[in-house]
C-alpha positions in Angstrom: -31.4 73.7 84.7 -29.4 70.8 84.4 -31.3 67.1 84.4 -29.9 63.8 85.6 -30.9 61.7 83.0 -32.8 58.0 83.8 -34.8 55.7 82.0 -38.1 57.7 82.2 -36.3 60.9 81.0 -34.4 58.3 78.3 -37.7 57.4 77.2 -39.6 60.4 77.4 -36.5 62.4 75.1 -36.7 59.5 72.5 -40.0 59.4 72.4 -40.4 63.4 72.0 -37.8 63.6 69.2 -39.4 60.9 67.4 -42.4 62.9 67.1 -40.5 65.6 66.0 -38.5 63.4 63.1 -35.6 63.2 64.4 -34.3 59.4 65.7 -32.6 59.3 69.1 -29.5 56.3 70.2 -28.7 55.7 73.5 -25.3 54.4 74.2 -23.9 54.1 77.2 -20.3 54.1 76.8 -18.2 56.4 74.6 -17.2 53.2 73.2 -20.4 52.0 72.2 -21.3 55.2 70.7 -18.5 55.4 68.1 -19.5 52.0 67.0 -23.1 53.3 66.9 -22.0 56.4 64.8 -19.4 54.5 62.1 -21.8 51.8 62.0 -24.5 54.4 60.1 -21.8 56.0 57.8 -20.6 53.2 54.7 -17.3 53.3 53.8 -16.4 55.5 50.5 -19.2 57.9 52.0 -18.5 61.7 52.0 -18.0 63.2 55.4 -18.2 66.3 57.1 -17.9 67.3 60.9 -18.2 70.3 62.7 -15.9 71.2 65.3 -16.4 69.0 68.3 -14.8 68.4 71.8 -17.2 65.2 71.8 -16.6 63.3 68.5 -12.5 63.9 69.4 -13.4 62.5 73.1 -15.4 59.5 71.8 -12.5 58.5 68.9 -14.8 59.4 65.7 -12.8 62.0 64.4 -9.4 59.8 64.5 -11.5 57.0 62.2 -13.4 59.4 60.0 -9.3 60.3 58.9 -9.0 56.3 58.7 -9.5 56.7 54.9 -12.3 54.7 54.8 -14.4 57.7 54.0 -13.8 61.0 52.1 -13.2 63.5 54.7 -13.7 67.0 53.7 -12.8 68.5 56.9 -9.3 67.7 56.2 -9.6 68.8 52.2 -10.8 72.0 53.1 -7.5 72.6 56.0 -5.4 72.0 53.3 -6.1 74.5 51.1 -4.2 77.9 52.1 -5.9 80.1 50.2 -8.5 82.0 51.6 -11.3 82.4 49.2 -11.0 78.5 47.8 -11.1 77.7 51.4 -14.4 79.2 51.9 -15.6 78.2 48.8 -14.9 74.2 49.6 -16.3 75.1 52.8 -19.6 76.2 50.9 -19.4 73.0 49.0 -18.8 70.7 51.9 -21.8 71.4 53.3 -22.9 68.7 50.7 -21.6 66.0 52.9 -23.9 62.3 52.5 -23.3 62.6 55.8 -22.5 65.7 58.6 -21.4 65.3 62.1 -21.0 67.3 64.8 -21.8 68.3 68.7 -24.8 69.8 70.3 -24.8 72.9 72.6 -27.6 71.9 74.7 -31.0 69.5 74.3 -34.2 70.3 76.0 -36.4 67.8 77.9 -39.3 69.2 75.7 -37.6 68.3 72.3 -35.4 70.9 71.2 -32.2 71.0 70.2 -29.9 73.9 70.5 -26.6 75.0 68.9 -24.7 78.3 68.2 -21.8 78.8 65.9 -19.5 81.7 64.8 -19.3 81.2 61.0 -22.1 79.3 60.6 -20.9 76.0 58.7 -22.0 73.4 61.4 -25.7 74.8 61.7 -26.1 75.4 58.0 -24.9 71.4 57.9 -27.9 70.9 60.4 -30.2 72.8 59.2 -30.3 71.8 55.8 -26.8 71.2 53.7 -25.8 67.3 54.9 -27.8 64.6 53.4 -27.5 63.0 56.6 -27.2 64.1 59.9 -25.8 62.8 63.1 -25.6 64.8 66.1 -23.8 63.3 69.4 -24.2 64.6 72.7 -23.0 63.8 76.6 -25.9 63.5 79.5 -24.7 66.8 80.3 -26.5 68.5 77.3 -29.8 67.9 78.7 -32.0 70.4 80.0 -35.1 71.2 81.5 -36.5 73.7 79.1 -36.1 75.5 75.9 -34.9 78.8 77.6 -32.1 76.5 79.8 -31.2 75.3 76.3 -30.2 79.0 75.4 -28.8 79.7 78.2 -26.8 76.6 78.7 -25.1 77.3 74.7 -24.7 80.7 75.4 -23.1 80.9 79.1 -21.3 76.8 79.1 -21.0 75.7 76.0 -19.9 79.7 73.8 -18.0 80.5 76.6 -15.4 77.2 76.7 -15.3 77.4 72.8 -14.3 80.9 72.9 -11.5 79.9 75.5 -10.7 77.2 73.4 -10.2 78.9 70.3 -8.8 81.8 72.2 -11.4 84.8 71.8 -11.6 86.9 74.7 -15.2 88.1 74.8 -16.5 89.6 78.1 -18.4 86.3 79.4 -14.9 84.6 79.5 -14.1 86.7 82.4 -17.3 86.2 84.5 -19.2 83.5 82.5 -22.2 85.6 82.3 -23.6 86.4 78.6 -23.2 90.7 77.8 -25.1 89.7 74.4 -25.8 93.4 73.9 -22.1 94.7 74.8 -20.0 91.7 72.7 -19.1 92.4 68.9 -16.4 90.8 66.6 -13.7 90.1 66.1 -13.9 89.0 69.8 -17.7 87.8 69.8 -18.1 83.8 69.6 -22.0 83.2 69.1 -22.5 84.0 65.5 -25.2 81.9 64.4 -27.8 80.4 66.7 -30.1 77.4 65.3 -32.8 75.8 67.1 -33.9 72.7 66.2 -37.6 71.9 66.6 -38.4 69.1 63.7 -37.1 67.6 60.9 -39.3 66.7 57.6 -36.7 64.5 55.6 -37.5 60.8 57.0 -34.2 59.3 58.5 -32.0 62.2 57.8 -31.6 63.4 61.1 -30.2 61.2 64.6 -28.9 62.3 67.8 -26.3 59.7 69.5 -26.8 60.7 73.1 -23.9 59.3 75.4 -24.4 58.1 79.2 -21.9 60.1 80.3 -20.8 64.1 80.1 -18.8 64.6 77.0 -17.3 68.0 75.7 -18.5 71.6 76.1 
C-alpha cells in the first residue's frame, strides 16, 4: 500500500538504506532536486539515463544535453543501424555515472524496478560507475510485495501506454503475468535492489512530491 511520507518515515528510509549502502537525498522541490543531482555529476563526465518520466519532469534530462557532459543516450539515438545501436548500448552501460527512475521503494529498504530490454537495471545493477536513482513520494511502499505489485500493475502498465504496447493489464490494470508474451509484454527484466557493496556508488534523490510513473 501506498505510504504518506513524513519525517519519521524520511528518517527511518534513510536510515534503512544507509545500512544497506546505498545514500538517500531528500529534496523537497523538483527544483532542489535537479540541483542536488547536477551538483554530484562534474562536468566532461560520461552520462547515461534510463528512460524516465521523473528526470524529464524535474529538468535533468534537458541539462544532461546542455553539453556539459557526454551524453550517451543521445549518441546511441543517433546511430540507425541496428546492431551498432545495440552494441553502443552494451557499451554505455559504462557510464561514470547512470541515471534513471524507480518503479517503486519499500519502507523496509528495497528498491524495485522492471524493464523490457534490460539496459536501465543492468546500469543499476552493476554497469555505471555511479549511480543515481530519483524518485517522487509516490514510490514509496509499505512492503517488499507492494513494491512488486506497485512496478508491475502502476508503474509497467503507464510505460506500456506510454510507449504504446497493448498488453492485457492496459485494459483492466490488473497483472495476467502468466497470459502476457512479446512483442506486446512490457516487464522484461525485473531487479530488486537489496544492498549495494561499492562505497558511494549508489544514491537515491527522493522528491517531496509525486513524480512520473
Amino acid at each position: 500500500m501506498p505510504l504518506i511520507a513524513d519525517q519519521t518515515l524520511l528518517t527511518q528510509l534513510t536510515a534503512e538504506l544507509g545500512k544497506r549502502g546505498i545514500r538517500m537525498l531528500f529534496a523537497e522541490t523538483k527544483e532542489r532536486a535537479r540541483e542536488t543531482i547536477l551538483g554530484m555529476i562534474p562536468d566532461g563526465a560520461t552520462v547515461m539515463a534510463g528512460s524516465s518520466r521523473t528526470l524529464d519532469e524535474i529538468g535533468v534530462t534537458g541539462e544532461l544535453r546542455s553539453g556539459r557532459y557526454r551524453y550517451l543516450r543521445d549518441d546511441v539515438r543517433a546511430i540507425d543501424d541496428p546492431e551498432r545501436r545495440r552494441e553502443k548500448r552494451r557499451q554505455s552501460l559504462l557510464a561514470d555515472y547512470f541515471l534513471g527512475g524507480v518503479n517503486a521503494i519499500a519502507a523496509t529498504g528495497e528498491i524495485v524496478n522492471i524493464d523490457s530490454s534490460g539496459n536501465r537495471v543492468a546500469g543499476y545493477a552493476f554497469g555505471g560507475k555511479r549511480v543515481i536513482m530519483v524518485a517522487g513520494l509516490n514510490k514509496i511502499v509499505s512492503t517488499l510485495a507492494d513494491a512488486l505489485e506497485r512496478s508491475r500493475v502502476v508503474a509497467a502498465v503507464q510505460e506500456a501506454r506510454r510507449v504504446g504496447r497493448t498488453p492485457p493489464c492496459t485494459d483492466d490494470g490488473v497483472c495476467h503475468n502468466y497470459e502476457c508474451y512479446p512483442p506486446e509484454r512490457q516487464c522484461g527484466k525485473l531487479l530488486i535492489i537489496e544492498k549495494e557493496i561499492v562505497p558511494d556508488r549508489m544514491t537515491v534523490v527522493l522528491v517531496g512530491q509525486p513524480m512520473g510513473f
